[in-house]
GUFI-722453 format. One line per 8 residues: their letters; for each residue x negated, y, z of N, C-alpha, C, O. Coordinates in nm, 2 decimals. Atoms other than C-alpha are relative to their C-alpha. Layout:
N
A	X Y Z X Y Z X Y Z X Y Z; ...
***
This chain:
220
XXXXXXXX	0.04 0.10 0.10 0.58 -0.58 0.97 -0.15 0.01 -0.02 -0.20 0.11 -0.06; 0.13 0.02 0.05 0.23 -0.71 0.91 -0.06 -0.05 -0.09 -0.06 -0.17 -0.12; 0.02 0.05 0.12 0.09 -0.71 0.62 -0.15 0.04 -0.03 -0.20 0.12 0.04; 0.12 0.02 -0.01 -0.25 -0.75 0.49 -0.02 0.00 -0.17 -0.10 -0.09 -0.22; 0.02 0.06 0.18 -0.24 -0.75 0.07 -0.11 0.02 -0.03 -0.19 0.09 0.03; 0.16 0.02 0.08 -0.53 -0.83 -0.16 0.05 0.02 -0.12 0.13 -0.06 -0.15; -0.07 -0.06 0.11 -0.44 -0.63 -0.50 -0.11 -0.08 -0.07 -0.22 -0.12 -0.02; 0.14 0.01 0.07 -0.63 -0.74 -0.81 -0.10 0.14 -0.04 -0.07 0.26 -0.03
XXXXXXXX	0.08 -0.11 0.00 -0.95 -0.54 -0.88 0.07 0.11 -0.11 0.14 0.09 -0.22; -0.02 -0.18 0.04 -0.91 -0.14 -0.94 -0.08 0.07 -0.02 -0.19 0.01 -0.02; 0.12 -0.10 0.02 -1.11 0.14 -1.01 0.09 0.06 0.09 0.17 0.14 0.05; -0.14 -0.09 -0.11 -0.88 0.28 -0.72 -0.08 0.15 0.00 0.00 0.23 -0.04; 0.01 -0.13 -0.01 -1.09 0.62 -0.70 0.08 0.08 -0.13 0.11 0.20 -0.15; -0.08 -0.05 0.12 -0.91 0.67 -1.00 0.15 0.03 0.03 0.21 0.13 0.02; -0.15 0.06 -0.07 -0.55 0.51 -0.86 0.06 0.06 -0.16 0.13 0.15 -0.18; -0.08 0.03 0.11 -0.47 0.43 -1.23 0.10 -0.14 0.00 0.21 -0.13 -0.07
XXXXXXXX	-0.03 0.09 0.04 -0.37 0.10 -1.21 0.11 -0.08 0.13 0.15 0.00 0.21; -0.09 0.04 -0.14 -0.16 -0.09 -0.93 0.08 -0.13 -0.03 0.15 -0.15 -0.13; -0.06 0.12 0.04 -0.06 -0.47 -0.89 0.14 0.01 0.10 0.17 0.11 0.17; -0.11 0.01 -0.09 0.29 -0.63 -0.70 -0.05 0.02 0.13 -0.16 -0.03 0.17; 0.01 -0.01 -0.18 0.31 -0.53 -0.33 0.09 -0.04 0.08 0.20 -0.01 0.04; -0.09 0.07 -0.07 0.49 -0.70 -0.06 0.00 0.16 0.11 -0.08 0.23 0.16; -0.02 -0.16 -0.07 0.69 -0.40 0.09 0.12 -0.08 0.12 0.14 -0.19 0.16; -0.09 0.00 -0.10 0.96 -0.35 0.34 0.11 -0.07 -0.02 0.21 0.00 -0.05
XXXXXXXX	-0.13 0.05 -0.03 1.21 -0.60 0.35 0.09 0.00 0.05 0.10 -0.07 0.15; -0.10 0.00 -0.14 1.52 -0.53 0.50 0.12 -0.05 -0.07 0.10 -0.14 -0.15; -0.12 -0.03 0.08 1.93 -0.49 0.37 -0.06 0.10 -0.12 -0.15 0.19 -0.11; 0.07 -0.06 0.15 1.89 -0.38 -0.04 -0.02 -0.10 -0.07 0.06 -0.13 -0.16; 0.03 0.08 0.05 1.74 -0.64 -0.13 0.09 -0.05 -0.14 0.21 -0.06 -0.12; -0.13 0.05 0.11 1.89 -0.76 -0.53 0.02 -0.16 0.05 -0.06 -0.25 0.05; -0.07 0.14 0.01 2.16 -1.06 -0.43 0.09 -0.02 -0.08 0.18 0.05 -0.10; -0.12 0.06 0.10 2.35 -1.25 -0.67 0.06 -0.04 0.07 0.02 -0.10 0.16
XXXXXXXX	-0.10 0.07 -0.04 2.68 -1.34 -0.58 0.07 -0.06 -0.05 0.15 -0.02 -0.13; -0.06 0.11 0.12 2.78 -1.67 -0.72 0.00 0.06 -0.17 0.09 0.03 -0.26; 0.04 -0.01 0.12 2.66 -1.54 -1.02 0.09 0.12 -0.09 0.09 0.15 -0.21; -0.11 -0.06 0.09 2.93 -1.30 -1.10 -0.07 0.21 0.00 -0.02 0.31 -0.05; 0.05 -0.10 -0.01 2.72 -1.00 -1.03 -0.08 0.03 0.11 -0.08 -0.04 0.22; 0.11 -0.06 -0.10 2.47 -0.81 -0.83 0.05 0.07 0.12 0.08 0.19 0.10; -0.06 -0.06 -0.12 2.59 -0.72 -0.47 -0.06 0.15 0.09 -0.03 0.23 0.18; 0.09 -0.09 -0.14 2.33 -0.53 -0.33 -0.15 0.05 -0.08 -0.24 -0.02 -0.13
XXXXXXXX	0.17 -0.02 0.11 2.01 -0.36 -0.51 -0.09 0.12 0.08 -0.07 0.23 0.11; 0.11 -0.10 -0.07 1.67 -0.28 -0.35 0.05 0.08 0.14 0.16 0.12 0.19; 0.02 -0.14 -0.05 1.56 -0.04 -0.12 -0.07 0.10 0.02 -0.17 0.10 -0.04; 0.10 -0.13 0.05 1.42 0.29 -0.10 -0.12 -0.04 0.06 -0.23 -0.02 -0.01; 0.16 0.00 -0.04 1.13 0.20 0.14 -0.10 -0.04 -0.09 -0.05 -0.13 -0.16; 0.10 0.05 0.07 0.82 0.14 -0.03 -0.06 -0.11 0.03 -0.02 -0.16 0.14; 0.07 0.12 0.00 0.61 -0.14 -0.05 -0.10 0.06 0.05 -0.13 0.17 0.00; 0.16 -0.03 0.00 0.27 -0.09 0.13 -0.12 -0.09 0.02 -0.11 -0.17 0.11
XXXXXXXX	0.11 0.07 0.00 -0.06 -0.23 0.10 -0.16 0.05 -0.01 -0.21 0.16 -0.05; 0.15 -0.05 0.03 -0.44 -0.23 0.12 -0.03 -0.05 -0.15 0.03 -0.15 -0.19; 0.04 0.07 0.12 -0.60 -0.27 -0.23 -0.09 -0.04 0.01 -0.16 0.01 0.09; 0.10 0.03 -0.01 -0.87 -0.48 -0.30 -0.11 0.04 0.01 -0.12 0.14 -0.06; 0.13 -0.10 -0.06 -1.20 -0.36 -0.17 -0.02 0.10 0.02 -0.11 0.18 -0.01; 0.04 -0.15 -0.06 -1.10 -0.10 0.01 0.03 -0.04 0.13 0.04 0.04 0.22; -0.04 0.05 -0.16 -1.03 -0.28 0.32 -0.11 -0.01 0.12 -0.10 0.00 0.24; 0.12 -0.02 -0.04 -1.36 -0.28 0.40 -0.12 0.08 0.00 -0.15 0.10 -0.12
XXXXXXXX	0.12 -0.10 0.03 -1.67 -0.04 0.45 -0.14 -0.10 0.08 -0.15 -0.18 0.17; 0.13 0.03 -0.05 -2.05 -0.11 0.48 -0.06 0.13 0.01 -0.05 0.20 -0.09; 0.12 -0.10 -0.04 -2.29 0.17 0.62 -0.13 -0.05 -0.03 -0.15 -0.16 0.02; 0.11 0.10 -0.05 -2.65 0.11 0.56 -0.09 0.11 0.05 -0.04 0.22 0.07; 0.09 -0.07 -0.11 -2.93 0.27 0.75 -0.07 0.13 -0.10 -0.07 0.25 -0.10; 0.05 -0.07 0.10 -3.08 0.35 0.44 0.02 -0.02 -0.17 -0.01 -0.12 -0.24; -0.10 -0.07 0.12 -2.91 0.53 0.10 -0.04 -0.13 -0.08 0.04 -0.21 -0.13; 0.10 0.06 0.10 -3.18 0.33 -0.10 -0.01 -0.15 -0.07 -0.05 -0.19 -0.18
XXXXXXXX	0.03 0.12 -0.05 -3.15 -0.01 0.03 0.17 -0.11 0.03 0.22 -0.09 0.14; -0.08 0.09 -0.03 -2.85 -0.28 0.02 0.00 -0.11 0.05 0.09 -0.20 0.04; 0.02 0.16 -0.01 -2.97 -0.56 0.14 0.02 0.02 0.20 0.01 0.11 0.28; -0.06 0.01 -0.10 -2.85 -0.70 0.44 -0.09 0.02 0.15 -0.05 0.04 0.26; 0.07 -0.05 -0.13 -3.11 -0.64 0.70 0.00 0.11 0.01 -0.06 0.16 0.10; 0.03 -0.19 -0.05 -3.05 -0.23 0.62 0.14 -0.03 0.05 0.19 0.07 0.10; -0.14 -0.06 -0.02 -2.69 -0.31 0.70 0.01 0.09 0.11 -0.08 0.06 0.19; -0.03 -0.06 -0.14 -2.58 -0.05 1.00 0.10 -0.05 0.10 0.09 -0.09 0.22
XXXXXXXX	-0.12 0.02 -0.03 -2.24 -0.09 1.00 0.08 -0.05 -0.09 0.07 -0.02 -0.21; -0.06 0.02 0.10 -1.96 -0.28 0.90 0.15 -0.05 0.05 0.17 -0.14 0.12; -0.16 0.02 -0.05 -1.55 -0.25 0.94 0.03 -0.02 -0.07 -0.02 -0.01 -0.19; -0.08 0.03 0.13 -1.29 -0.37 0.82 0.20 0.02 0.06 0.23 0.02 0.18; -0.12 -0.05 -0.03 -0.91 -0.28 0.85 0.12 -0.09 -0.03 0.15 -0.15 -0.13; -0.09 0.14 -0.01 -0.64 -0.51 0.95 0.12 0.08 0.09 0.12 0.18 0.15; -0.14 -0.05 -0.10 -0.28 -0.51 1.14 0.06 0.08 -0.03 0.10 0.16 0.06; -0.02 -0.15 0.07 -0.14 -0.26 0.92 0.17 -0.03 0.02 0.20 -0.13 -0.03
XXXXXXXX	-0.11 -0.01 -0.02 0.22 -0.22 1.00 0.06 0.16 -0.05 0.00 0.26 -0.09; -0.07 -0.13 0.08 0.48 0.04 0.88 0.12 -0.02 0.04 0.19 -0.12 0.02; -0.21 -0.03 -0.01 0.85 0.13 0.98 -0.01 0.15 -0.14 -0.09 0.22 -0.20; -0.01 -0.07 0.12 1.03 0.33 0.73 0.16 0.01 0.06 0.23 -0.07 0.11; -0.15 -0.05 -0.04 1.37 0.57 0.81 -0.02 0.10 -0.11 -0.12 0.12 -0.18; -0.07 -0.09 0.10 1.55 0.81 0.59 0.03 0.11 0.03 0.10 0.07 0.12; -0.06 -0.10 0.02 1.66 1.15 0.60 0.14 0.03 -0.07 0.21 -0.06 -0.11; -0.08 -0.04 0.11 1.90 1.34 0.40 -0.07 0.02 -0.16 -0.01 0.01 -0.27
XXXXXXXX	0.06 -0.03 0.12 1.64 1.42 0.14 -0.16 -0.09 0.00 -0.23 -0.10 -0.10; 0.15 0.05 -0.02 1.32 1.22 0.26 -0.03 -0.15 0.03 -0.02 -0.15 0.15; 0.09 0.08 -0.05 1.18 0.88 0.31 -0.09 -0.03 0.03 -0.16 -0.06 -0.06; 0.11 0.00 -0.07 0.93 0.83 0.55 -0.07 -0.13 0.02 0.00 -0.22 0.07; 0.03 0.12 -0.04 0.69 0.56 0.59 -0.09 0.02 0.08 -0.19 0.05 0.02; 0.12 0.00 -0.17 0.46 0.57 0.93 -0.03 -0.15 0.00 0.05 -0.25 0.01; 0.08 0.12 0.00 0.16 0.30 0.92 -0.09 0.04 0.07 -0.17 0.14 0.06; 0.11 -0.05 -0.07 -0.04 0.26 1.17 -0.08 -0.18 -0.05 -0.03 -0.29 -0.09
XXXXXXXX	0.15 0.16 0.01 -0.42 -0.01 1.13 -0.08 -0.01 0.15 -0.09 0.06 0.25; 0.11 0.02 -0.09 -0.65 -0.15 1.34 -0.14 0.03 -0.10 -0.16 0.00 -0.22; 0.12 0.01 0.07 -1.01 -0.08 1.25 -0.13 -0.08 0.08 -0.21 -0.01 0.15; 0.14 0.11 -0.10 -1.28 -0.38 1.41 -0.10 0.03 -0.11 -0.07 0.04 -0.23; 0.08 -0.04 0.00 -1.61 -0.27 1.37 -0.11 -0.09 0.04 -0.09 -0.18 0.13; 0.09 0.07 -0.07 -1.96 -0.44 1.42 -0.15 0.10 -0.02 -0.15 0.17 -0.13; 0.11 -0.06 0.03 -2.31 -0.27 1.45 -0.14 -0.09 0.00 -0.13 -0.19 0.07; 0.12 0.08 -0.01 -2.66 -0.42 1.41 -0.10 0.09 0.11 -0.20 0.02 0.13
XXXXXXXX	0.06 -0.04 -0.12 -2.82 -0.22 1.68 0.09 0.06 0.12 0.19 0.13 0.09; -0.08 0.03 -0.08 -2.67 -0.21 1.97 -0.02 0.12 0.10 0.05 0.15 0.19; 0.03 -0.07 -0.14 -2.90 0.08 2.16 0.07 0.14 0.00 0.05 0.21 -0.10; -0.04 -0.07 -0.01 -2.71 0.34 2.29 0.16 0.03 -0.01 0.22 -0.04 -0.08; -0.12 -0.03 0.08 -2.36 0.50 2.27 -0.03 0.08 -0.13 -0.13 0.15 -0.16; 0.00 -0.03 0.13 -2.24 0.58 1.93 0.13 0.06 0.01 0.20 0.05 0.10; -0.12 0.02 0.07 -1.95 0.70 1.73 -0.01 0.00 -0.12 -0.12 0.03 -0.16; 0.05 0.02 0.13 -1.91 0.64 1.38 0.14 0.05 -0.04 0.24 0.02 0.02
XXXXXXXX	-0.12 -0.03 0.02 -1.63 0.82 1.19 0.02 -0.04 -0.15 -0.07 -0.04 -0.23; -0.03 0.09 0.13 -1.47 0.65 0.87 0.12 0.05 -0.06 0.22 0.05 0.01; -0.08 -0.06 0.05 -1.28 0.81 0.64 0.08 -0.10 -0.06 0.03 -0.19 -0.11; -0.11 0.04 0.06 -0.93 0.68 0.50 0.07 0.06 -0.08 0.07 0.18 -0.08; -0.08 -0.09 0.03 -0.68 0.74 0.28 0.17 -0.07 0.00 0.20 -0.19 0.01; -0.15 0.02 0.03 -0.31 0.74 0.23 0.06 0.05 -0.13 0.04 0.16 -0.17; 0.01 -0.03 0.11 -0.19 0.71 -0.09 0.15 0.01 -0.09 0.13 -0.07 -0.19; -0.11 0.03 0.09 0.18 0.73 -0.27 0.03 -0.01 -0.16 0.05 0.10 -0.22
XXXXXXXX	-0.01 0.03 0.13 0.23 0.56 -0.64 0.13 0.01 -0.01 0.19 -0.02 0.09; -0.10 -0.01 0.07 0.56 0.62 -0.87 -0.03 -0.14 -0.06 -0.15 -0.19 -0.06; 0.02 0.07 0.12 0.63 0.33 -1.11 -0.11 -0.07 -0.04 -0.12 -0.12 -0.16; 0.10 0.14 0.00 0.28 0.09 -1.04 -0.10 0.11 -0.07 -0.20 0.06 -0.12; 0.17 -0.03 0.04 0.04 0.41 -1.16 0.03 0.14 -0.01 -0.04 0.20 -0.09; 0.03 -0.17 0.01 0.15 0.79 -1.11 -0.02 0.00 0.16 0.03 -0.07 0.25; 0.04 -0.05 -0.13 -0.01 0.94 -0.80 0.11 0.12 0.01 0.13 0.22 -0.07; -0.08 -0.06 -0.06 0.25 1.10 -0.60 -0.10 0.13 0.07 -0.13 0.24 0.03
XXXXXXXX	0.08 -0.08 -0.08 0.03 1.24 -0.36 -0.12 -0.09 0.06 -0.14 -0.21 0.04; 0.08 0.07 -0.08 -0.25 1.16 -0.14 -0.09 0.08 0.11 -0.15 0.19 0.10; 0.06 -0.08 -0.08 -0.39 1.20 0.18 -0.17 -0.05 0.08 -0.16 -0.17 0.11; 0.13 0.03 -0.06 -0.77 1.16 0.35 0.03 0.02 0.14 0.09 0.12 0.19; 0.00 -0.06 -0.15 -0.81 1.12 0.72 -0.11 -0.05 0.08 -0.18 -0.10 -0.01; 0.11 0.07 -0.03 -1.07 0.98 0.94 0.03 -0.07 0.16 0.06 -0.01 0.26; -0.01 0.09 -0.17 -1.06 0.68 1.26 -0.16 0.02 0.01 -0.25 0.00 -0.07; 0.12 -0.03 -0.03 -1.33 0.76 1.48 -0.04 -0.18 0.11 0.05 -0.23 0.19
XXXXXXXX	0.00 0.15 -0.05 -1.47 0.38 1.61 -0.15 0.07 0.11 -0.25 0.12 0.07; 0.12 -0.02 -0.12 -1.68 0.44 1.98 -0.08 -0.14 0.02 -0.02 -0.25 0.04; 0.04 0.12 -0.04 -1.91 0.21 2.04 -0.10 0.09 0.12 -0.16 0.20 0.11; 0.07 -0.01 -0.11 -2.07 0.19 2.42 -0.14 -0.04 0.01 -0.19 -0.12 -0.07; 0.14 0.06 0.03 -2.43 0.16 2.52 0.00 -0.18 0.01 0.07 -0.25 0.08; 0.03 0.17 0.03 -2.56 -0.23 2.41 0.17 -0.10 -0.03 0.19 -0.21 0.01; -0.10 0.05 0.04 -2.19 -0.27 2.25 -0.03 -0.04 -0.11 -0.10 0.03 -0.18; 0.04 0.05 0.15 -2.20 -0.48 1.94 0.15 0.02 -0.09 0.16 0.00 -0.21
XXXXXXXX	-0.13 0.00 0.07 -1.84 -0.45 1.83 0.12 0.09 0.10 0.15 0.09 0.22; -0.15 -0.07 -0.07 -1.52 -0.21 1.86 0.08 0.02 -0.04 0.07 0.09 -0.14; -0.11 -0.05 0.05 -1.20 -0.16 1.82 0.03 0.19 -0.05 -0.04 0.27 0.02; -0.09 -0.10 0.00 -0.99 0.17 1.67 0.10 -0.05 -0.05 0.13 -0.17 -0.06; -0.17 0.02 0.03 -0.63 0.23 1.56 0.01 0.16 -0.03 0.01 0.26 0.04; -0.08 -0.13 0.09 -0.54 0.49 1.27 0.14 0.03 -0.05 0.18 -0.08 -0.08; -0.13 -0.03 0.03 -0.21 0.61 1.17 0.00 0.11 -0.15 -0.08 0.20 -0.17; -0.05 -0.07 0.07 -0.07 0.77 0.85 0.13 -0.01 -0.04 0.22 -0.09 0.00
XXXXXXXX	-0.17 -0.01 0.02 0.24 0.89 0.69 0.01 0.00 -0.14 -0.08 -0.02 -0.22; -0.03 0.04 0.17 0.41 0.86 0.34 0.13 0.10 -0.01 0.21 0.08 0.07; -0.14 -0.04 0.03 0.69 1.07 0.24 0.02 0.02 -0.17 -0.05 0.09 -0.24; -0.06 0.03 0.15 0.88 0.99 -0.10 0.14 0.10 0.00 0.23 0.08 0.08; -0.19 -0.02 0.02 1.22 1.20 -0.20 0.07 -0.12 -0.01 0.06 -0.23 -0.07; -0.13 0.11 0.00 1.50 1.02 -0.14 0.04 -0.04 -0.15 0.04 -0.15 -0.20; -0.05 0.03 0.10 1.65 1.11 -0.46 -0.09 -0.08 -0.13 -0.05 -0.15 -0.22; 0.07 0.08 0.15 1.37 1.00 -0.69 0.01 -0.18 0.08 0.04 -0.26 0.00
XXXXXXXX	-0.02 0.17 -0.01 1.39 0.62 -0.50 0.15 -0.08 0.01 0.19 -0.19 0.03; -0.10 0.06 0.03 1.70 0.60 -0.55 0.07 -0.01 -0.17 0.05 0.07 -0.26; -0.02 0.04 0.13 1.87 0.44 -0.85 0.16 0.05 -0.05 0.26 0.05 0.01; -0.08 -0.06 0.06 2.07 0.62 -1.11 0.16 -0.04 0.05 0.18 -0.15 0.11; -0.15 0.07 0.01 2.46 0.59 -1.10 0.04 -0.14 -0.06 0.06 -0.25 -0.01; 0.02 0.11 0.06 2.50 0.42 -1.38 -0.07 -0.09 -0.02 0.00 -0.17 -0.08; 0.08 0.09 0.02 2.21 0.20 -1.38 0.05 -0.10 0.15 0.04 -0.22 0.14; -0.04 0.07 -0.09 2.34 0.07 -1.05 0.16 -0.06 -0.03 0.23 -0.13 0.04
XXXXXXXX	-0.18 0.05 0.01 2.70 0.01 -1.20 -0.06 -0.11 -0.13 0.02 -0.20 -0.16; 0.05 0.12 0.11 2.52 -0.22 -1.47 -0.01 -0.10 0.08 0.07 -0.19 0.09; 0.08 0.09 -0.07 2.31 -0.40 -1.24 0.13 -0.08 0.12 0.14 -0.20 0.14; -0.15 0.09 -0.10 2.67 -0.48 -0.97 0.11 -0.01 -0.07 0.21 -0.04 -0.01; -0.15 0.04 0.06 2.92 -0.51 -1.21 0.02 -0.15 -0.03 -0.06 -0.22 -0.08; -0.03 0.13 0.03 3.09 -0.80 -1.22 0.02 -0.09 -0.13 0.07 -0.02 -0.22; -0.01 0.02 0.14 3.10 -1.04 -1.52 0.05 -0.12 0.03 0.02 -0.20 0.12; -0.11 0.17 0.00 3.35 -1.33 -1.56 -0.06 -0.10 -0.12 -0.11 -0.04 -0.21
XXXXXXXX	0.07 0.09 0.11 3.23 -1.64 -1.79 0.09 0.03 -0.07 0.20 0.06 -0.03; -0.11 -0.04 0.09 3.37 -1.55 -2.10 -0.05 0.14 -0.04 -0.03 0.18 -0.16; 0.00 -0.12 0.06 3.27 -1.22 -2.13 -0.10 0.02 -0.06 -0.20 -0.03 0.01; 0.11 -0.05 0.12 3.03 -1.09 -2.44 -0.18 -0.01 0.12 -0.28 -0.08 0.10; 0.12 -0.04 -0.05 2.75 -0.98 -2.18 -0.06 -0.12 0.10 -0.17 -0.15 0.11; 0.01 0.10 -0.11 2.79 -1.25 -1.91 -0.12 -0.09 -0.04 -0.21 -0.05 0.04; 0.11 0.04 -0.01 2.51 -1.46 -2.01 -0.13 0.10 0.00 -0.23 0.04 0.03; 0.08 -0.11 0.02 2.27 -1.14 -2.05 -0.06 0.06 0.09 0.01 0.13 0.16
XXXXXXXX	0.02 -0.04 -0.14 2.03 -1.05 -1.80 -0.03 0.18 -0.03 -0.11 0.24 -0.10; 0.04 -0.17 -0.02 2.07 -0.67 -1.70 -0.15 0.02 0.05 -0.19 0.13 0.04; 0.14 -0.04 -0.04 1.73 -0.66 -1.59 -0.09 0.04 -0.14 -0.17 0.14 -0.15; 0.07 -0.03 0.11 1.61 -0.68 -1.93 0.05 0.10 -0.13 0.03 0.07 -0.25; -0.05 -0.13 0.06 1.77 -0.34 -2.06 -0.11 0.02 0.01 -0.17 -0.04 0.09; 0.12 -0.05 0.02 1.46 -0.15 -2.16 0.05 0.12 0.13 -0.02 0.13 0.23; 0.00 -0.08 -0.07 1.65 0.14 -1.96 0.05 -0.04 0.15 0.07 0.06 0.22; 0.02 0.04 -0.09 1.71 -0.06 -1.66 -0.14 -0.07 0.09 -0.17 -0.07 0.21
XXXXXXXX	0.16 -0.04 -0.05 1.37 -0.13 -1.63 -0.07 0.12 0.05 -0.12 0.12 0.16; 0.03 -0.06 -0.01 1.27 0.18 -1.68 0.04 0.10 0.12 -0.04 0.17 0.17; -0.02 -0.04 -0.10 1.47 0.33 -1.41 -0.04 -0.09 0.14 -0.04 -0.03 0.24; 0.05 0.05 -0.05 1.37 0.07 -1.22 -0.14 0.03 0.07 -0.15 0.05 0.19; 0.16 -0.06 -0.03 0.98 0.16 -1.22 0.02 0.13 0.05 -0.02 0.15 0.16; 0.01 -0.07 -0.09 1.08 0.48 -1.18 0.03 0.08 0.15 0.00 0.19 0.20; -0.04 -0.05 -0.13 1.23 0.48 -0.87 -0.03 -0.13 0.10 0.03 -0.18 0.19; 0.06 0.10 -0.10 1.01 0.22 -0.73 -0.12 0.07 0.04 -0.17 0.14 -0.05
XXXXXXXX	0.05 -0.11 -0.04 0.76 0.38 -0.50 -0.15 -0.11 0.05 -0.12 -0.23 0.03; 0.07 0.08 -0.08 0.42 0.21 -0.31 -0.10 0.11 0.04 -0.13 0.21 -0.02; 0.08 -0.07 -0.08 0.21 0.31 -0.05 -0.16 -0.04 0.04 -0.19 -0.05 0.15; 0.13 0.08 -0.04 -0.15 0.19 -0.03 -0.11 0.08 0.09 -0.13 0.20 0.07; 0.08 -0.09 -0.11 -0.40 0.30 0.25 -0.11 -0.10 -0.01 -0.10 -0.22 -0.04; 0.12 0.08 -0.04 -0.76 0.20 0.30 -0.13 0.05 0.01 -0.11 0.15 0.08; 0.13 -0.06 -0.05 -1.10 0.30 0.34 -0.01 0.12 -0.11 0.07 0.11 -0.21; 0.07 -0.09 0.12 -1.23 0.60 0.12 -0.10 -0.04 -0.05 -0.20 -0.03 0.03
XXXXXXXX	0.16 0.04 0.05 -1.50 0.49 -0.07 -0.06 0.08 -0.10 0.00 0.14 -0.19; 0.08 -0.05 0.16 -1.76 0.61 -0.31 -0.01 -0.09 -0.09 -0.01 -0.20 -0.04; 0.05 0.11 0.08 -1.85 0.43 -0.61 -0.08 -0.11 0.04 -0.04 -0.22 0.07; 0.08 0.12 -0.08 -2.14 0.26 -0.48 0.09 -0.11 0.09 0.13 -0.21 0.04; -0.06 0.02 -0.10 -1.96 0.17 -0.18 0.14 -0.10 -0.10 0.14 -0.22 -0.11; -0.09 0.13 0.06 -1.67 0.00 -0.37 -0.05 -0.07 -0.14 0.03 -0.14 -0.19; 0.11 0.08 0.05 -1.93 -0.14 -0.60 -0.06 -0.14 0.04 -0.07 -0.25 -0.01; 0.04 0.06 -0.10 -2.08 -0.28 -0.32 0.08 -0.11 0.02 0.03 -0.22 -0.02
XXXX	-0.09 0.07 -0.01 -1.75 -0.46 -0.20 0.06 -0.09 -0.14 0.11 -0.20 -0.11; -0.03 0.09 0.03 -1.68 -0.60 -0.50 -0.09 -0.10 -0.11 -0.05 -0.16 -0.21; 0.14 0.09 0.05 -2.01 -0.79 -0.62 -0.02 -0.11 0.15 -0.10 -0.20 0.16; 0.09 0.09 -0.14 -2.02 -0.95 -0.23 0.12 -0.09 -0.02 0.13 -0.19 0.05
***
């Protein structure tokens, strides 16, 4: 699955805050059946995405200087795919990116290494975990652009993305017209929500930035 999301702005060094993400669609998914109840709810994989201005990095030649004739370098991260299997106790999510690259001087071989991260959120704003790693992008003598390809992993317990007993016997029980509850949407139980968020999970990956640096990205 290729996916490419644009979150609204973050202070992501923080990873307080977290918008909707387009995740793994498969079987789960919530279906109404002719209205008489919910057949099928969610699934454990996560949703993953880049957040806004982290999808991109600028290098410049010099610390001092932003303007575009210091630029060095500048990638950006696309193609981001993800499968997602289960265990007995684990869900796994493996994403690999592409990283295209461009340089403004061209003399010589290079490499340039760019740090990432991998990131797992609970409920749209607890940090699970997180990981840093770095894609190394070669560039050849008098090459002006190049490809890499990074990979990371996600692992969530099973048990926490999965949904309570009862909260799943609310959400598929059947309701006949006529009955007290039958017009009433279970969604809007405070504690159906609530278990909801917290056994919804997301994975976001993207450049590591510093302040500046995602400063930078989101003033351009």
């Amino acid at each position: 699955m290729s996916i490419r999301n644009r979150l609204p702005a973050i202070a992501f060094l923080a990873l307080t805050s977290l918008a909707v993400l387009s995740g793994c669609r498969s079987k789960g998914e919530i279906v109404i059946n002719e209205g008489v109840g919910i057949t099928a709810v969610r699934t454990r994989c996560p949703a993953v995405g880049i957040p806004n201005y982290t999808g991109d990095i600028t290098l410049f030649r010099a610390a001092n200087s932003k303007s575009s004739e210091n630029i060095d370098v500048v990638a950006a991260m696309t193609n981001v795919r993800t499968s997602c299997s289960e265990s007995a106790d684990k869900v796994v999510a493996n994403t690999t990116f592409d990283v295209l690259a461009r340089r403004n001087d061209v003399r010589g071989a290079r490499q340039v290494n760019l740090p990432y991260f991998v990131s797992v959120l609970q409920g749209g704003g607890s940090v699970v975990s997180k990981r840093v790693g770095t894609v190394t992008v070669t560039f050849a003598d008098g090459q002006e652009r190049a490809r890499a390809s990074g990979q990371g992993s996600a692992y969530i317990d099973r048990a926490a993305a999965t949904l309570p007993a009862d909260i799943r016997k609310r959400l598929t029980r059947k309701r006949k017209a006529g009955d007290a509850d039958a017009a009433i949407d279970p969604f809007a139980d405070p504690d159906v929500k609530a278990a909801l968020a917290r056994a919804t999970f997301e994975v976001l990956i993207g450049f590591q930035l510093d302040e500046e640096q995602l400063a930078y990205n989101a003033k351009r």
